[in-house]
N, C-alpha and C positions, 0 to 999 in steps of 0.2 A: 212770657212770650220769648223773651232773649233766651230763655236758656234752653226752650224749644230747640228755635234756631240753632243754639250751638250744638246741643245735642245730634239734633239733624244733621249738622256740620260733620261731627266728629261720627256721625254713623255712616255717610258717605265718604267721609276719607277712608274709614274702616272697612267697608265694601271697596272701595278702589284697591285700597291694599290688599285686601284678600284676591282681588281680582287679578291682581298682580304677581304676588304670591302663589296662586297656582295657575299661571301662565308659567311663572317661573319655575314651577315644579313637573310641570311638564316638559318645559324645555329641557332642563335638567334631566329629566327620569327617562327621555329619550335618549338625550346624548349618553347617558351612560348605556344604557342599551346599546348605543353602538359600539361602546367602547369596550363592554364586552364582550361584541362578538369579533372585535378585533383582537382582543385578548383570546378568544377560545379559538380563534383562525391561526395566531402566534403561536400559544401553544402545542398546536397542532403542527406548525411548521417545523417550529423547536424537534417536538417528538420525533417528525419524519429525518429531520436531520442525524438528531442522536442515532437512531437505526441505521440511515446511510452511514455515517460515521463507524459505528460499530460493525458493518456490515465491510467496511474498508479493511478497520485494523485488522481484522479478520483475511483477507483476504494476503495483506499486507504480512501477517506472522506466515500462512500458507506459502509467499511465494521466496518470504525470506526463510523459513526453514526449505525448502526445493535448493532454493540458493544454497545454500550451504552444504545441501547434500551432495548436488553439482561441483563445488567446490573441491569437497573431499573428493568426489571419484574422479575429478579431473589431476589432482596430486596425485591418487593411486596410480592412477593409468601412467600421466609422467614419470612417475620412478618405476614403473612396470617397465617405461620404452627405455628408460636408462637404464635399468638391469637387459635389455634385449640386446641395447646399441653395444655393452658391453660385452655380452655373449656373441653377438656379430664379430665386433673387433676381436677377438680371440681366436672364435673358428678362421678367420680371416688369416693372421698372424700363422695359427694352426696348420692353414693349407698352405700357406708360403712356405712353410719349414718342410712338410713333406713334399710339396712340387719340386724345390729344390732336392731334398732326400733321392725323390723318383727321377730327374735330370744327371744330379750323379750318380745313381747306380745305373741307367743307360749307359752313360759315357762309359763307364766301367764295363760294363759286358762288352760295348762297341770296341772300347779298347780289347781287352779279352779274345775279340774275334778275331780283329786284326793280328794279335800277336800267333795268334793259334795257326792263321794261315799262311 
């Protein structure tokens, strides 16, 4: 009879435990369930990211090579206006020396007339 009882004992500790045991296996088999769909929502985030990312540097080499081409035509152009400003000051220089030219060969004829009459 006692070992009935114990046995009894030890069959209902062993049903509590099991009873316990998949309490806790559900508990558990949920919580990961969630935890991987927090994991498959991260990844997903992750993913979306990388793509914005890559979708940047992209964007980012685009505007920095424009840059640069910008760059170079705005040098060209500056030594364009510096070969212009040079050619201005020349012809400039140029017409001084013939305005002058044109001033005294007036006076020379002017003179010319007067002596003539």
């Amino acid at each position: 009879v006692k070992e009935e009882v114990q046995m009894s004992r030890e069959m209902n500790q062993m049903e509590k435990s099991h009873k316990h045991a998949t309490a806790r296996k559900v508990l558990l088999t949920d919580e990961a369930s969630k935890i991987r769909s927090v994991i498959v929502k991260r990844k997903a985030e992750v993913k979306a990211a990388g793509q914005e990312y890559r979708m940047l540097v992209g964007h980012f080499h685009k505007w920095n090579d424009a840059h640069a081409v910008a760059e170079k035509e705005a040098q060209t152009l500056f030594k364009e206006l510096v070969a212009i400003k040079k050619d201005r000051d020349q012809l400039l220089k140029q017409y001084e020396i013939n305005t002058k030219l044109v001033v005294d060969r007036q006076m020379e004829i002017q003179e010319k007339k007067l002596v003539i009459k």
